[in-house]
LUMTOR-748065 format. One line per field, with one value per residue: residue in one letter; chain; x, y, z of N, C-alpha, C in turn. Coordinates in steps of 0.1 Angstrom, whole numbers, m for minus. Layout:
N
type = [A_...]
mol = [A_...]
n.X = [X_...]
n.Y = [Y_...]
n.Z = [Z_...]
ca.X = [X_...]
ca.Y = [Y_...]
ca.Z = [Z_...]
c.X = [X_...]
c.Y = [Y_...]
c.Z = [Z_...]
***
This chain:
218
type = [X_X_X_X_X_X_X_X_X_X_X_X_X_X_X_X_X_X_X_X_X_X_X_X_X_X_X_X_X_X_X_X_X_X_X_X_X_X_X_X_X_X_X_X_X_X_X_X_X_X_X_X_X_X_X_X_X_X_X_X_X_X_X_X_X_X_X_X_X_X_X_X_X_X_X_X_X_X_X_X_X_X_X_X_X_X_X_X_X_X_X_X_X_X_X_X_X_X_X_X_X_X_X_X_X_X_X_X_X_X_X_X_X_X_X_X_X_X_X_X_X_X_X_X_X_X_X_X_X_X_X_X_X_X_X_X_X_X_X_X_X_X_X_X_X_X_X_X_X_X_X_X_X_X_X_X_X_X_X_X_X_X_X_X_X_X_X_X_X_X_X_X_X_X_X_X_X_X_X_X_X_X_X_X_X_X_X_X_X_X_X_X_X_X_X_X_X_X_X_X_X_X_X_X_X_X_X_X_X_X_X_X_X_X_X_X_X_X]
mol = [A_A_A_A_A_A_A_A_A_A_A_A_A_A_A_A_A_A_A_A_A_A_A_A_A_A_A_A_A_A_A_A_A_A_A_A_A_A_A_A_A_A_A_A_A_A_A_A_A_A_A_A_A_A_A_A_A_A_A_A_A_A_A_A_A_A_A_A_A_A_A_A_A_A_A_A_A_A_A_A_A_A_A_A_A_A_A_A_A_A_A_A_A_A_A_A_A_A_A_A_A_A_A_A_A_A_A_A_A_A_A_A_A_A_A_A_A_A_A_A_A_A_A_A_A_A_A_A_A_A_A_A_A_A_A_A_A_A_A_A_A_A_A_A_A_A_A_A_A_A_A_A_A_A_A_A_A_A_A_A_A_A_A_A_A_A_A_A_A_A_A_A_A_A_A_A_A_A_A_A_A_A_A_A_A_A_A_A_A_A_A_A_A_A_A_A_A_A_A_A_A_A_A_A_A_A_A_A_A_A_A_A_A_A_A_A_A_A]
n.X = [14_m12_m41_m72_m73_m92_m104_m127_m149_m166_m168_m183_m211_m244_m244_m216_m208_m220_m208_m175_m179_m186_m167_m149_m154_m153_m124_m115_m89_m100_m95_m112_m126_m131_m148_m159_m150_m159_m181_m166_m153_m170_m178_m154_m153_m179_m172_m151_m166_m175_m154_m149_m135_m117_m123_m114_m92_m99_m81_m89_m93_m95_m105_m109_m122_m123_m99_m72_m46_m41_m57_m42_m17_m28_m32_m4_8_m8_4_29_28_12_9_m13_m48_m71_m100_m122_m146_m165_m185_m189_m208_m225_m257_m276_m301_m333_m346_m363_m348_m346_m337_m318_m292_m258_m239_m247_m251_m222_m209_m218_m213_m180_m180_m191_m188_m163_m140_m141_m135_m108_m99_m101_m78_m56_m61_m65_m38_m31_m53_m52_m25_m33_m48_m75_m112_m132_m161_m194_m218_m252_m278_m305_m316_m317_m333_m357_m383_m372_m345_m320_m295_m284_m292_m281_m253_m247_m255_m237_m215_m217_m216_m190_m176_m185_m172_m147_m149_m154_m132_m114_m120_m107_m83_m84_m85_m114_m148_m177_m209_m239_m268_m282_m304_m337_m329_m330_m312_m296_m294_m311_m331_m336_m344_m372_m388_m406_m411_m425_m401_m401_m402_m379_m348_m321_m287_m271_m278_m280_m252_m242_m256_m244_m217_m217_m217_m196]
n.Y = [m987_m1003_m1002_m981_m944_m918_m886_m863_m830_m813_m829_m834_m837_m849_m862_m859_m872_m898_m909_m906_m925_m950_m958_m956_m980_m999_m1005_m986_m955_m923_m893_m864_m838_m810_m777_m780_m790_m809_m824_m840_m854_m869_m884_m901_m914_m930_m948_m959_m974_m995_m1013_m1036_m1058_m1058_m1029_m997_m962_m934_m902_m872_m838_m811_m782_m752_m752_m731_m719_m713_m716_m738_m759_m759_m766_m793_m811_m813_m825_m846_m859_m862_m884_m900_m899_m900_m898_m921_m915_m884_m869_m842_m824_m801_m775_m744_m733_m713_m687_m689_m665_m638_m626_m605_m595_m602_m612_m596_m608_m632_m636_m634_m654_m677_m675_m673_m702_m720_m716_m705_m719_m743_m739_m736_m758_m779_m775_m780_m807_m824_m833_m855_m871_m879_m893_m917_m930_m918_m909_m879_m868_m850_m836_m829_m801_m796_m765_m741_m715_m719_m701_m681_m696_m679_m676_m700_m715_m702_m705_m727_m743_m728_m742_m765_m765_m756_m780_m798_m790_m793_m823_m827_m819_m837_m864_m880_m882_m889_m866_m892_m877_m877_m871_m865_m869_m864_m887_m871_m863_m863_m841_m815_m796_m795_m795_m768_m758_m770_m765_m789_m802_m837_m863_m890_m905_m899_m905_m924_m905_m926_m950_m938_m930_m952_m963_m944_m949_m975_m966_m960]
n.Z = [m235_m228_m221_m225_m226_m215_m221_m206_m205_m189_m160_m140_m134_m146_m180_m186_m163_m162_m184_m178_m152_m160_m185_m171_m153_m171_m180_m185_m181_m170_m173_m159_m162_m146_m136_m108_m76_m57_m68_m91_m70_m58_m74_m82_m59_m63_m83_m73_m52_m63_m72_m87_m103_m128_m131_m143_m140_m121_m130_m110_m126_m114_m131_m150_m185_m196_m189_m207_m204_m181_m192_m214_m204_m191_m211_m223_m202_m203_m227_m224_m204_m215_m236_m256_m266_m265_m264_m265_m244_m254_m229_m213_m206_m212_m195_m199_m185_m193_m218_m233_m266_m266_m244_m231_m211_m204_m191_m191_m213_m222_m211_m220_m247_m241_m225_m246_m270_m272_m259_m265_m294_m288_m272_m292_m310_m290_m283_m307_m316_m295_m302_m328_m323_m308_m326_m322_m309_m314_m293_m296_m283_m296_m288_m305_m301_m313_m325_m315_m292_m264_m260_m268_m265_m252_m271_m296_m291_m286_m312_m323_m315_m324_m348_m354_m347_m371_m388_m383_m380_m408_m420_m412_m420_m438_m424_m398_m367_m357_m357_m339_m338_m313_m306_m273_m257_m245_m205_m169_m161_m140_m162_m180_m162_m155_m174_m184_m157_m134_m146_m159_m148_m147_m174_m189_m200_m181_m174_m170_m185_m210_m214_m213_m241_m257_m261_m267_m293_m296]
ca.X = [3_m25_m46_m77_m75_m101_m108_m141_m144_m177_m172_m186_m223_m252_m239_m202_m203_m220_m195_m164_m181_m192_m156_m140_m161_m154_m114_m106_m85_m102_m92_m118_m119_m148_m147_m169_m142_m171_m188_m152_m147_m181_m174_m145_m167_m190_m162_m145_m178_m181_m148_m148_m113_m116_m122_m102_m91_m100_m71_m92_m87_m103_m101_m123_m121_m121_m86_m65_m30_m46_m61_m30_m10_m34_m27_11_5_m15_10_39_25_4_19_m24_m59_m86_m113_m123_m159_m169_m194_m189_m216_m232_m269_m280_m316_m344_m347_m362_m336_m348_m339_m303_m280_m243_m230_m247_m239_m207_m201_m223_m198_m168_m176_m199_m178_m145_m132_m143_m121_m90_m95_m96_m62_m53_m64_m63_m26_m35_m66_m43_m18_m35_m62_m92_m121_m138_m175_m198_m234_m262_m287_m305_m325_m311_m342_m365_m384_m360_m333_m315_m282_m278_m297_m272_m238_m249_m257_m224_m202_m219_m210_m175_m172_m183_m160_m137_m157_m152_m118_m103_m126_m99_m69_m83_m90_m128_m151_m188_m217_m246_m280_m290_m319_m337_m321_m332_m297_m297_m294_m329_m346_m334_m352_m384_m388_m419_m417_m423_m393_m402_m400_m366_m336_m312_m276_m259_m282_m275_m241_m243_m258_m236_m205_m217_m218_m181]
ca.Y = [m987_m1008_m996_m969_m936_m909_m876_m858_m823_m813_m846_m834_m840_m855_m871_m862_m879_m909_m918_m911_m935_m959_m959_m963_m994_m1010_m1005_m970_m944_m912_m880_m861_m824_m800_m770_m785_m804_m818_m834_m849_m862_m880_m891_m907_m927_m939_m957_m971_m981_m1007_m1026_m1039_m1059_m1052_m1012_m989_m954_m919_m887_m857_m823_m798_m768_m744_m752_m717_m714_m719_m722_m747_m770_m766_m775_m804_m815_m814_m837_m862_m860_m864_m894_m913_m898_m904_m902_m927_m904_m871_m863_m831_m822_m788_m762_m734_m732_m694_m692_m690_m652_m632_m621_m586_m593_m607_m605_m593_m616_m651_m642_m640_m671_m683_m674_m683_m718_m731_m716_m702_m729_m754_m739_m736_m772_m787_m781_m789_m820_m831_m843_m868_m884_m886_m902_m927_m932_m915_m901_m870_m870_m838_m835_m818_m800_m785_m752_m728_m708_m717_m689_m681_m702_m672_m677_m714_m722_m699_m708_m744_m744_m724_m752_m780_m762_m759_m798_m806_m785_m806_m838_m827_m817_m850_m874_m889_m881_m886_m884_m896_m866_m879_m858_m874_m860_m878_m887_m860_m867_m857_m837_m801_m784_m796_m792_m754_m753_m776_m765_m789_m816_m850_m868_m903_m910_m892_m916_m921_m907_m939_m960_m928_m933_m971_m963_m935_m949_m988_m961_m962]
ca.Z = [m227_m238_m213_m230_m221_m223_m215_m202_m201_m178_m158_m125_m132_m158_m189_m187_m152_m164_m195_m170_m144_m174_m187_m156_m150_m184_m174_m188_m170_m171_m174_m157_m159_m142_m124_m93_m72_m52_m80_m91_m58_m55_m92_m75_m47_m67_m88_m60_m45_m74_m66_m97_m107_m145_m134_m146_m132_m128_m122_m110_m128_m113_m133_m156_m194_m199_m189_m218_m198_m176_m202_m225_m195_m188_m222_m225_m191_m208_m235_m213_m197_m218_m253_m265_m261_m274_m266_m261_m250_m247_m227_m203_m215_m198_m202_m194_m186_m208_m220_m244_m269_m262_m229_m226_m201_m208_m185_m193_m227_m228_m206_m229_m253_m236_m224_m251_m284_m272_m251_m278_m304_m284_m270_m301_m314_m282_m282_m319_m317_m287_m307_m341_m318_m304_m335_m314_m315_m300_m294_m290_m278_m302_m277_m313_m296_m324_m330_m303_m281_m251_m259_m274_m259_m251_m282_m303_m290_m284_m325_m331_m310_m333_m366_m357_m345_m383_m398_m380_m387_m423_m423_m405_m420_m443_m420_m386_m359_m359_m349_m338_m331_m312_m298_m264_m254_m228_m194_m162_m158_m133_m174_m183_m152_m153_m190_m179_m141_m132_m157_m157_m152_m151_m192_m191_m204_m171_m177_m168_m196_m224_m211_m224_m259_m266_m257_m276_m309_m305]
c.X = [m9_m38_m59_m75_m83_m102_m120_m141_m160_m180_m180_m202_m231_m244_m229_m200_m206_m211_m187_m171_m181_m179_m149_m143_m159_m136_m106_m98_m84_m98_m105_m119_m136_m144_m148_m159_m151_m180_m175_m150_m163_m184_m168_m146_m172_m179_m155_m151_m178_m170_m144_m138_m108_m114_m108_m97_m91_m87_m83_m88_m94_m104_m108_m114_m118_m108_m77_m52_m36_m48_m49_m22_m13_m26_m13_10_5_m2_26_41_19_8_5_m33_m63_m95_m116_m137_m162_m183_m197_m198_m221_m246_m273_m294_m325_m349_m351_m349_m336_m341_m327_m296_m266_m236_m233_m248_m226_m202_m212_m213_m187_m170_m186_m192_m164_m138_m131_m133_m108_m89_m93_m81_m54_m50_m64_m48_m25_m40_m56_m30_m21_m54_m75_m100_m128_m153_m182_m210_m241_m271_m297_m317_m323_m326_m356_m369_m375_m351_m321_m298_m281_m283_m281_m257_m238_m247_m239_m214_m203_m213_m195_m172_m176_m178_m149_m139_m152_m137_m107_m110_m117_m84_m67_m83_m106_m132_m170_m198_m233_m259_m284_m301_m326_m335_m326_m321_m304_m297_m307_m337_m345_m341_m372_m384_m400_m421_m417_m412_m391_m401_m390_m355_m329_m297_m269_m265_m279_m259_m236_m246_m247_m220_m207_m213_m199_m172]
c.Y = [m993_m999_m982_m956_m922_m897_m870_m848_m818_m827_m846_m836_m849_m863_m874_m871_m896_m914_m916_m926_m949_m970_m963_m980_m1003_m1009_m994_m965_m935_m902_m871_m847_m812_m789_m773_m794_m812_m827_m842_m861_m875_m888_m905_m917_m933_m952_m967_m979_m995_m1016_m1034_m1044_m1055_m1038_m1006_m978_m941_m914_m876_m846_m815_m786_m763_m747_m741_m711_m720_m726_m737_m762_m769_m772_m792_m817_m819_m827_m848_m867_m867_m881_m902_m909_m900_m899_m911_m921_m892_m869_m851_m825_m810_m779_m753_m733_m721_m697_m688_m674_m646_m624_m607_m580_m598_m605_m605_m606_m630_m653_m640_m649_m680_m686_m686_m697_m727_m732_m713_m712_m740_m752_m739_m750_m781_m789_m783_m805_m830_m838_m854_m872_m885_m897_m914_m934_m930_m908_m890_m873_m853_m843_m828_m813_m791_m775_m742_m725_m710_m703_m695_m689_m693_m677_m692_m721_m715_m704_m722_m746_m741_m733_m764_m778_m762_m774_m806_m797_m796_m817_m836_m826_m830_m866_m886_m888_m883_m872_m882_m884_m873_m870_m861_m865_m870_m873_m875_m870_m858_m855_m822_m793_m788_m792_m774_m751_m756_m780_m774_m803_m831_m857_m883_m909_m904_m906_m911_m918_m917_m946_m951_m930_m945_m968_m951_m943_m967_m977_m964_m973]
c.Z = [m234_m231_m219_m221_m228_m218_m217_m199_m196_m176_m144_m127_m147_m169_m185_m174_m154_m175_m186_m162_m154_m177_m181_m156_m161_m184_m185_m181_m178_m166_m171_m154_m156_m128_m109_m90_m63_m58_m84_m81_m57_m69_m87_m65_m56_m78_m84_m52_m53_m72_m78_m102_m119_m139_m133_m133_m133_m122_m129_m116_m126_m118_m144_m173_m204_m198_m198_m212_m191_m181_m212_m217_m192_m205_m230_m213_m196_m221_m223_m209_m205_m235_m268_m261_m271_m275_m259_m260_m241_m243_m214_m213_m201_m203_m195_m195_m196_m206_m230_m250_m268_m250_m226_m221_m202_m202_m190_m208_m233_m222_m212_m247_m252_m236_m236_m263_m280_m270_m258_m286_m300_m278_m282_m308_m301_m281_m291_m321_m309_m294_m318_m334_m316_m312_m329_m317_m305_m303_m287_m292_m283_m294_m293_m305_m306_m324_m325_m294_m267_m248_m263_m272_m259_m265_m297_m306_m293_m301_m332_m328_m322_m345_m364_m358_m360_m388_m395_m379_m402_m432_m420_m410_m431_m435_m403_m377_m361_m348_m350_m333_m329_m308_m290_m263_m243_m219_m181_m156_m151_m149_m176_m172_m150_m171_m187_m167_m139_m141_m150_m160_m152_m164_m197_m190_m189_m178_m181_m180_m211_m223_m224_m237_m264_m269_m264_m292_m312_m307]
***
């Protein structure tokens, strides 16, 4: 299969939607995985809108990152069928709202938890025998908040997902596969505008053009 293949795991909106779309359009076939099958599906328009004879192609996976059987299944799949990945970027997070740490709520932190560190560590060895297969690389997203007022939760976990990803940047850096770890530009994405309700978003980098610079790094 010469053919690139990548996988995207929050592809249904903001960044992760613009690298699937991006990819597509430069003749990938993405692997597209996000709870929201409504965001998926309009993923899926806007790709086909373009017509494009170079473009590549998305397969929909609807399904929660959080489920391990699910995503290991997904993963035997890709394995099955394509026996690789070239790229892996992860970009599903949960951003809990802005809270004093005094003031935290059980629930948005532990699906703060769950999807920002848990799901991280059990995808990666997941997913590290595809990118050593097919010499690839994953890519993660720095949001740094760690230690910011009222970021307690998204600032925390967010911090703890990045330290894992260079452990395993550190650990694979002579043996593969390639582990990147980028900070975008702000983005007027539904997770920022739920941090900075009110802002100006005209001087906000577009997805689709952060898309483009992240995705020239590789």
């Amino acid at each position: 299969m010469t053919q690139k293949l990548a996988l995207i795991t929050g592809a249904s909106r903001g960044l992760g939607a613009a690298m699937a779309e991006q990819l597509a359009l430069e003749g990938w076939h993405v692997v597209a995985v996000a709870r929201t099958t409504g965001g998926l599906e309009d993923l899926d328009d806007r790709v086909k809108s373009h017509k494009s004879p170079g473009a590549g192609a998305l397969t929909l996976a609807p399904m929660d990152v959080t489920n391990d059987d699910a995503m290991r299944h997904l993963c035997l799949s890709i394995h099955q069928r394509w026996a690789k990945l070239d790229l892996w970027v992860h970009t599903a997070v949960h951003a809990a709202p802005l809270t004093p740490a005094g003031s935290l709520d059980a629930k948005d932190w532990d699906k703060s938890l769950t999807i920002n560190l848990r799901a991280t560590g059990q995808l990666i060895p997941m997913v590290e025998p595809l990118l050593r297969a097919g010499n690839g690389t994953a890519l993660f997203l720095d949001d740094p908040r760690a230690g910011q007022k009222f970021f307690g939760a998204y600032g925390a976990t967010k911090a703890a997902q990045i330290a894992l990803a260079r452990s395993w940047q550190a650990e694979t850096a002579r043996i593969g596969p390639r582990v990147l770890i980028e900070t975008p530009s702000p983005m007027p994405t539904a997770t920022r505008a739920r941090f900075f309700p009110g802002e100006d978003r005209t001087p906000l980098t577009s997805p689709r053009d952060e898309a483009i610079r992240l995705l020239n790094l590789l």
